[in-house]
C-alpha positions as CSV (number, residue, x, y, z in Angstrom):
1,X,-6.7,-25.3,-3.2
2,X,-3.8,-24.6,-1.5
3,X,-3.0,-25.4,2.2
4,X,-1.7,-22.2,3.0
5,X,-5.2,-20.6,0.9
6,X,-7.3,-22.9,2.6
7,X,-6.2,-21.7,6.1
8,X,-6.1,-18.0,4.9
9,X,-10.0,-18.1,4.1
10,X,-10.8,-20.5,6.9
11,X,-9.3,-17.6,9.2
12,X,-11.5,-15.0,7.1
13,X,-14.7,-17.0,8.1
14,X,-13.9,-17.2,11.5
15,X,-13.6,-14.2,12.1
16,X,-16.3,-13.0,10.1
17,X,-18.5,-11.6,13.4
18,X,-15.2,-9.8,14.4
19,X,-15.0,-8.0,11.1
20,X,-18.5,-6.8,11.0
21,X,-18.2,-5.9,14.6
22,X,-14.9,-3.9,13.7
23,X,-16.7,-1.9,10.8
24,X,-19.6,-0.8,13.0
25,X,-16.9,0.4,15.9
26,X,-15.5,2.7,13.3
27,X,-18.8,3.2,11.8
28,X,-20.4,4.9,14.8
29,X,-17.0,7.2,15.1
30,X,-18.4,10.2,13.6
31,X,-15.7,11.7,11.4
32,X,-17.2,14.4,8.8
33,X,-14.0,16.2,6.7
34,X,-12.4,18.5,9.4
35,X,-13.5,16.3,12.2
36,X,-11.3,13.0,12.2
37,X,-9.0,13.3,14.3
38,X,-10.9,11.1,16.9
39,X,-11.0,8.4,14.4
40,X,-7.5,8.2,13.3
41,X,-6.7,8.1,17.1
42,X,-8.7,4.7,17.6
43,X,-7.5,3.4,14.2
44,X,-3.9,4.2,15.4
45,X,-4.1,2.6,18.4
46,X,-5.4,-0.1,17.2
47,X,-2.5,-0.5,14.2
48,X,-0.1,-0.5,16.6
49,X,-1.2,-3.8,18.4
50,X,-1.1,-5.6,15.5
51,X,3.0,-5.0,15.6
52,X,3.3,-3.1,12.7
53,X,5.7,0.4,12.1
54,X,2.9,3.1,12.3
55,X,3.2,6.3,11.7
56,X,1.2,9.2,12.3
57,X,1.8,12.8,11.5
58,X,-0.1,15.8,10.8
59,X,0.2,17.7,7.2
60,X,2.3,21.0,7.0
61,X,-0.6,22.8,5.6
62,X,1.3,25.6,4.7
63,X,3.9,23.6,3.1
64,X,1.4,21.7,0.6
65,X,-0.2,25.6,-0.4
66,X,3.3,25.6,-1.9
67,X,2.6,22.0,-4.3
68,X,1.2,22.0,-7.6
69,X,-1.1,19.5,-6.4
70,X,-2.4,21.9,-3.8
71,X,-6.4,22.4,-3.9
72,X,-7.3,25.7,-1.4
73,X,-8.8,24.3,2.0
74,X,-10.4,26.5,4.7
75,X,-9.1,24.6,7.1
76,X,-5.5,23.3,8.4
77,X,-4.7,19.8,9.8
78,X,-3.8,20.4,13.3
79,X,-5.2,17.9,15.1
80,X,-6.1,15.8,12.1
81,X,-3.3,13.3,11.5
82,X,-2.4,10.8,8.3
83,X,-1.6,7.2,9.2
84,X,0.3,5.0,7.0
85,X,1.0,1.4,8.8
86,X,3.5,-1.1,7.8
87,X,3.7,-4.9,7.6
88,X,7.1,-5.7,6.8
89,X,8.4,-8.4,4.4
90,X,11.3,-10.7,4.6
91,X,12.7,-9.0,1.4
92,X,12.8,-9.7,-2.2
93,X,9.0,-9.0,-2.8
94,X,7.2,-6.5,-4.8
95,X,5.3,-3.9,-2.3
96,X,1.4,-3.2,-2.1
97,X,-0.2,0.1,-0.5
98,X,-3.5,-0.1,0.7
99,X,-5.5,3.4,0.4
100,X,-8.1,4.5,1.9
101,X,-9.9,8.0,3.9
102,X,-11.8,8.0,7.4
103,X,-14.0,11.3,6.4
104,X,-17.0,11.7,5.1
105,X,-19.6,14.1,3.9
106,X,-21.7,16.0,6.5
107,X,-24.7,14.4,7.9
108,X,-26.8,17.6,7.8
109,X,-29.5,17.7,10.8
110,X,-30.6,14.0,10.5
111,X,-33.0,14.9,7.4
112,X,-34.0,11.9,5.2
113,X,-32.5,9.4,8.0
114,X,-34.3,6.9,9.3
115,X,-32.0,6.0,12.1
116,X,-29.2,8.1,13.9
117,X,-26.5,8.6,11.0
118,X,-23.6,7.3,13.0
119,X,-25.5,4.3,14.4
120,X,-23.9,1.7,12.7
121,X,-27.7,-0.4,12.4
122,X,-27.5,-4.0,10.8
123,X,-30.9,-4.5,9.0
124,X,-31.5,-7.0,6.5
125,X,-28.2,-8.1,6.3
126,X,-27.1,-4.3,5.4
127,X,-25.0,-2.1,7.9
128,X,-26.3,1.6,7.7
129,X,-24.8,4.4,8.7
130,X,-22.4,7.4,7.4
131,X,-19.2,6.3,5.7
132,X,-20.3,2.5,6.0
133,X,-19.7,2.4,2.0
134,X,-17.3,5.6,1.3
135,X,-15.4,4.3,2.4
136,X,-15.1,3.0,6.3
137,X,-16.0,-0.6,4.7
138,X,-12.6,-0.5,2.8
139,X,-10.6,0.9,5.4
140,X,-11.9,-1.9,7.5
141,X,-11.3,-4.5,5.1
142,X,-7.4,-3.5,4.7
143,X,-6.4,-3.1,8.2
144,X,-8.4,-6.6,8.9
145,X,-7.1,-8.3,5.5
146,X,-3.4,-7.5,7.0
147,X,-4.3,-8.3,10.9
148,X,-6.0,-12.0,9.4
149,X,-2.9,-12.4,7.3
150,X,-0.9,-12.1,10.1
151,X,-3.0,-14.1,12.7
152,X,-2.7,-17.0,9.8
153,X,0.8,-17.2,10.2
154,X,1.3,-16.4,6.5
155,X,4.7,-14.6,5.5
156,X,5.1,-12.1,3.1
157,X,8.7,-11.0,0.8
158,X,7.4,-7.1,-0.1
159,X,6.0,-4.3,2.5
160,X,2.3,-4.0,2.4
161,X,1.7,-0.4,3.5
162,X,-2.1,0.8,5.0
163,X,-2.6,4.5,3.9
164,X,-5.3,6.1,6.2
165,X,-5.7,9.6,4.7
166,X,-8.0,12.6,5.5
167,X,-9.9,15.4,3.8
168,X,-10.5,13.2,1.0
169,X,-13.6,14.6,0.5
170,X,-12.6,18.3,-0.5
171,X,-9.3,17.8,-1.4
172,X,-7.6,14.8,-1.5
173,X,-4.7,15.7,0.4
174,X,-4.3,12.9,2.7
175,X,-2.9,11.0,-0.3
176,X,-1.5,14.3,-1.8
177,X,0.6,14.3,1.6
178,X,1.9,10.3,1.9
179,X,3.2,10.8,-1.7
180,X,5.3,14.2,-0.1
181,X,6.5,12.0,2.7
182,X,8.0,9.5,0.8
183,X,6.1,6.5,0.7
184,X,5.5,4.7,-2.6
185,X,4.7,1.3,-4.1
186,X,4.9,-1.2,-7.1
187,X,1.2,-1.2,-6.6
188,X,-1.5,0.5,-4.9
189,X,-5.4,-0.4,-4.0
190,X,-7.8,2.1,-3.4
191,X,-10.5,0.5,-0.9
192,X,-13.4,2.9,-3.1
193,X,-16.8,1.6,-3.0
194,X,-17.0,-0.6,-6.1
195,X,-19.6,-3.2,-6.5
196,X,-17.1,-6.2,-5.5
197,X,-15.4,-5.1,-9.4
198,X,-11.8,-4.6,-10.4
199,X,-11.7,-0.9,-11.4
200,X,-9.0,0.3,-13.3
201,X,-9.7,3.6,-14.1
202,X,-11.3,6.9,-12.2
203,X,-13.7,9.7,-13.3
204,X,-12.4,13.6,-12.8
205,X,-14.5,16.2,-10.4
206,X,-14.5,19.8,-11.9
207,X,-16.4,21.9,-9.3
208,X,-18.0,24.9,-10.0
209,X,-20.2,27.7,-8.6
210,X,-22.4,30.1,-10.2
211,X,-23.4,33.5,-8.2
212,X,-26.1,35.2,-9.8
213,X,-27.3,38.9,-9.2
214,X,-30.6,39.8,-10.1
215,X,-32.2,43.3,-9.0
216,X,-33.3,44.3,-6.3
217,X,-36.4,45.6,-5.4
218,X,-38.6,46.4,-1.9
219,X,-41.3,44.0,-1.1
220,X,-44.0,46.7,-1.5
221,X,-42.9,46.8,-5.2
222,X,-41.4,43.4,-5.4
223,X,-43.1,43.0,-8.6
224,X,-40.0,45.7,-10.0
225,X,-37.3,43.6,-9.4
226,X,-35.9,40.1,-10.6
227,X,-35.7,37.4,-8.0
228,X,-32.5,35.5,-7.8
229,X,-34.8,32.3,-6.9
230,X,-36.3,32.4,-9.8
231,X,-33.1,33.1,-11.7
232,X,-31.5,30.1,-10.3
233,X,-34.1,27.7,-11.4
234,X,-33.5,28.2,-14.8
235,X,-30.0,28.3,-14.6
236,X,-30.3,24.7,-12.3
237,X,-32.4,23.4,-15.5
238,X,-29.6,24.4,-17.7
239,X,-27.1,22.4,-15.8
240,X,-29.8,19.6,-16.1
241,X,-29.6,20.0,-20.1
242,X,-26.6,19.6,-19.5
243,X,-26.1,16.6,-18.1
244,X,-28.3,15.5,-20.4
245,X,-25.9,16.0,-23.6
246,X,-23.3,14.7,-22.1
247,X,-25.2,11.4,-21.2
248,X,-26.2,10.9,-25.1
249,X,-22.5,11.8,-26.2
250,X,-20.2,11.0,-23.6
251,X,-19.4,7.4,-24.3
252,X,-16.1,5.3,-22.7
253,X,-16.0,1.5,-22.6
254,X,-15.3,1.1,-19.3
255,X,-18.7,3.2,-18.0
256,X,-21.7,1.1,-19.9
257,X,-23.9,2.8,-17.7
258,X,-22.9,6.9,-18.5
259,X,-25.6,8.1,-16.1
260,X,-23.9,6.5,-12.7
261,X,-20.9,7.9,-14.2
262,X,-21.6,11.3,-15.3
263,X,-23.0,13.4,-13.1
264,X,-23.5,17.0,-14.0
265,X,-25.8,18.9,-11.4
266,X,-26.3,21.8,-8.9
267,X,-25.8,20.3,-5.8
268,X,-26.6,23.4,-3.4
269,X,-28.6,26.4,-3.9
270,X,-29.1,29.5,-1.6
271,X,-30.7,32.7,-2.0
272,X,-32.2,35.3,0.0
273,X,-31.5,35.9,3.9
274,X,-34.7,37.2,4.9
275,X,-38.5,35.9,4.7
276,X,-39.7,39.8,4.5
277,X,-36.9,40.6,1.9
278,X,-36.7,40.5,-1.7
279,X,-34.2,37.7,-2.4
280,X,-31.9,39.4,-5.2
281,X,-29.3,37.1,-5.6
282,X,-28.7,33.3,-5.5
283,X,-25.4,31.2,-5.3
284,X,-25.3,27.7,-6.8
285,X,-22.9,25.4,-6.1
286,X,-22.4,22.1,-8.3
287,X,-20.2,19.2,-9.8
288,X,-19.4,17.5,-12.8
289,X,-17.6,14.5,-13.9
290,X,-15.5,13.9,-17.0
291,X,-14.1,10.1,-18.2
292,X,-10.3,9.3,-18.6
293,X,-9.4,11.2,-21.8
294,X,-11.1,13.6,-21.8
295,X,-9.8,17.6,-22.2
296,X,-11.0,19.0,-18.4
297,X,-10.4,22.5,-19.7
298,X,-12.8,21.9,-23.2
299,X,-15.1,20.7,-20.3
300,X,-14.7,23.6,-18.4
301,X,-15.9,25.8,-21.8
302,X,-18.3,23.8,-22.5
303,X,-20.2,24.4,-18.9
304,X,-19.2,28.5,-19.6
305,X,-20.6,28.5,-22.9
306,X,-24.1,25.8,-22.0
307,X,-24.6,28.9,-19.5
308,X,-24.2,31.6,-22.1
309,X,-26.3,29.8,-24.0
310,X,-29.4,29.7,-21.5
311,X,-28.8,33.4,-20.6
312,X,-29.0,34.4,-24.1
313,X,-32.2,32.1,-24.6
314,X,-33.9,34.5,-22.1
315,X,-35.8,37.3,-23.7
316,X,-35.3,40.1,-21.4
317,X,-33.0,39.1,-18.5
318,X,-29.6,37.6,-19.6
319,X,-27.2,38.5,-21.7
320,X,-23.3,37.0,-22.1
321,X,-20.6,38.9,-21.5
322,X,-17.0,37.7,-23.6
323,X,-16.4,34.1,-21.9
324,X,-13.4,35.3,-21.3
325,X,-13.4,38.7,-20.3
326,X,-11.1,40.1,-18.0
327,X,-12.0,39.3,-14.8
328,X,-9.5,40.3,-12.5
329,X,-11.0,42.5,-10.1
330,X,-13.1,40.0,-9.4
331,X,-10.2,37.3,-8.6
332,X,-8.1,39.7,-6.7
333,X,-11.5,40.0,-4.5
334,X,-12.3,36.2,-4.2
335,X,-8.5,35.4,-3.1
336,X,-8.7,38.3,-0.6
337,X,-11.5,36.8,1.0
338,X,-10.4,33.4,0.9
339,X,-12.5,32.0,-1.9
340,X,-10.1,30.8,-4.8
341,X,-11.8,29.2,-7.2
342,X,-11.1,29.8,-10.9
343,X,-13.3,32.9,-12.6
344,X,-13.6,31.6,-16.5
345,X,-17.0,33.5,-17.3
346,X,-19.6,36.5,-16.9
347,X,-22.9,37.2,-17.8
348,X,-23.5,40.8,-17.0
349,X,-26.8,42.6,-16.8
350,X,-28.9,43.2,-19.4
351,X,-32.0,45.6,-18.3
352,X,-32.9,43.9,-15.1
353,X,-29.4,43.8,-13.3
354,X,-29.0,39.7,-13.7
355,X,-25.4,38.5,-13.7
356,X,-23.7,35.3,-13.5
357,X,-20.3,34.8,-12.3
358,X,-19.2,31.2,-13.3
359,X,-16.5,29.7,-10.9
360,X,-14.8,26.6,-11.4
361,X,-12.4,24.8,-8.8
362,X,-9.5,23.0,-10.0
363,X,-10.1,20.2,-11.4
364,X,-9.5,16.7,-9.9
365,X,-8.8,14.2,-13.0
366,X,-7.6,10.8,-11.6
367,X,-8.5,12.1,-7.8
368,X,-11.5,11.7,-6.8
369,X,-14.4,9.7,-6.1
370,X,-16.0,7.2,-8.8
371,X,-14.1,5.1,-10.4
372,X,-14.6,2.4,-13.5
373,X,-15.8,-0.9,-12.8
374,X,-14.5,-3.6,-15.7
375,X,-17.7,-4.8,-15.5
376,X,-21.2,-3.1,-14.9
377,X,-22.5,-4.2,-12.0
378,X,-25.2,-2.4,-10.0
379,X,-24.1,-1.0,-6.5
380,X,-25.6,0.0,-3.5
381,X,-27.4,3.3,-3.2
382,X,-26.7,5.5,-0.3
383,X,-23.9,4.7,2.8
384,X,-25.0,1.4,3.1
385,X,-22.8,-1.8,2.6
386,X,-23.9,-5.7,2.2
């Protein structure tokens, strides 16, 4: 081992009560998508005390609506800035940019929590708490990696660069928008949660939802109409066959284990807005994943036509429509109320009124969320982090 090694991992341990005590300070920071701008503010300040260039600005949100790599938001970024921090070298070196988001999913009301969400507990040897895996634990670990470095007296030729993005969650436009500014690198690291592997590739997110009209009916004669809930179910177990498929046929060497990697599911489900009132309609909402190489739009079909399939199945209430029937008074609708999600299919009514409108967002190859580990290796469940 190498002096300057030896003294780099020495430091590490040393400071190994400082790290953990670092995580949970960001940890207990609650920062859902929309919300971070509290977050980047401590992060921030804290860049800038380790004497590197920061920078901080806010996206021009209606300058990235104009980007091919634009996916529609509901919400701007005032108030919500990027940071991208930067060590500098000596010169001569190859350059390194460390990525990595501060929001996370919502919380909800504290359901299925044992402790406050945002609490930041250390139980048996595991740190709990919202965002303490996706991914506050690898935002941690490259502002502290840099800041260590540094403390260790060790000198570097190439820039490294700490990317600390938001709205990675819905969007991905954090990154999206330090690409726009300029910055780039003869390598990147995304600080993902990974199981401690070298990942080298990423799964695609195609969201979707599915609104579904049944008919309506009074509750006196409830019995005459088609209940949306009911609707729904079956069309949640036809997203589970799905999956299913796809996890006996699907098959890429670098995801051993296709169930982690291929989710296909309905993720929310509403219907009805009144205990006393017939509940006619139902909106799912639901993801699915693809592997590197695959055709996102023969995906896309294959959802439509798996749908068409289970509506036909039915004896009475489904029937499919053309896949890809014309549709448009239905998109000018969605985009004048703000919703802007792709309409690819139909099923219209049959006798009893059912209908499905399939809705797909854009699709997010090589954006979002899981990636491949080189090696299977199990990970934690849940925002929790060793």
């Amino acid at each position: 081992m190498t002096d300057a090694r030896k003294k780099i991992l020495d430091t590490v341990d040393a400071n190994r009560d400082k790290a953990i005590k670092f995580l949970q300070d960001i940890v207990t920071i609650p920062s859902v998508t929309g919300d971070e701008g509290k977050i980047q503010a401590f992060l921030s300040n804290y860049l800038k005390k380790l004497d590197l260039d920061v920078d901080v600005w806010e996206s021009d949100w209606e300058a990235l609506k104009k980007h091919p790599g634009y996916i529609p938001v509901e919400q701007g970024y005032e108030g919500r800035p990027n940071i991208v921090a930067t060590w500098k070298g000596t010169g001569g070196g190859r350059s390194l940019l460390l990525n990595g988001h501060t929001d996370v999913i919502p919380v909800g009301k504290g359901e299925g929590w044992s402790d406050n969400p945002w609490s930041a507990k250390i139980q048996d040897g595991r740190l709990y708490g919202r965002g303490s895996c996706d991914m506050k634990s690898g935002v941690a670990s490259h502002i502290l990696a840099v800041e260590l470095l540094k403390s260790a007296g060790i000198k570097i030729k190439g820039d490294v660069m700490i990317d600390i993005v938001i709205d990675e969650e819905i969007s991905g436009h954090g990154t999206l928008d330090t690409v726009i500014r300029g910055y780039t690198a003869d390598a990147g690291i995304s600080g993902e949660t990974s199981g401690l592997a070298v990942q080298p590739a990423c799964i695609g997110r195609i969201w979707f939802e599915i609104e579904i009209q049944g008919k309506p009916a009074g509750i006196q004669r409830r019995y005459q109409g088609v209940s949306g809930i009911e609707l729904g179910y079956k069309i949640t177990k036809a997203v589970e066959a799905l999956e299913a498929k796809r996890l006996a046929t699907v098959k890429h060497p670098l995801y051993p284990k296709a169930i982690d990697a291929l989710p296909c599911m309905i993720g929310a489900f509403h219907s009805g807005n009144f205990p006393s009132s017939f509940p006619a309609t139902c909106l799912l909402k639901g993801s699915m994943a693809t592997v590197p190489g695959e055709d996102h739009e023969g995906v896309k079909r294959s959802l439509v036509e798996h749908i068409a399939g289970a509506a036909a199945d039915d004896p009475g209430d489904f029937v499919m429509s053309s896949p890809l029937r014309d549709l448009s008074a239905v998109e000018e609708q969605q985009s004048a109320t703000g919703r802007h999600e792709e309409v690819v299919a139909a099923v219209h009514p049959r006798r009893s009124g059912f209908q499905v409108l399939s809705r797909m967002a854009r699709s997010r190859a090589d954006e979002d969320g899981d990636y491949a580990p080189r090696h299977r290796l199990d990970e934690p469940d849940g925002d929790e982090t060793p």
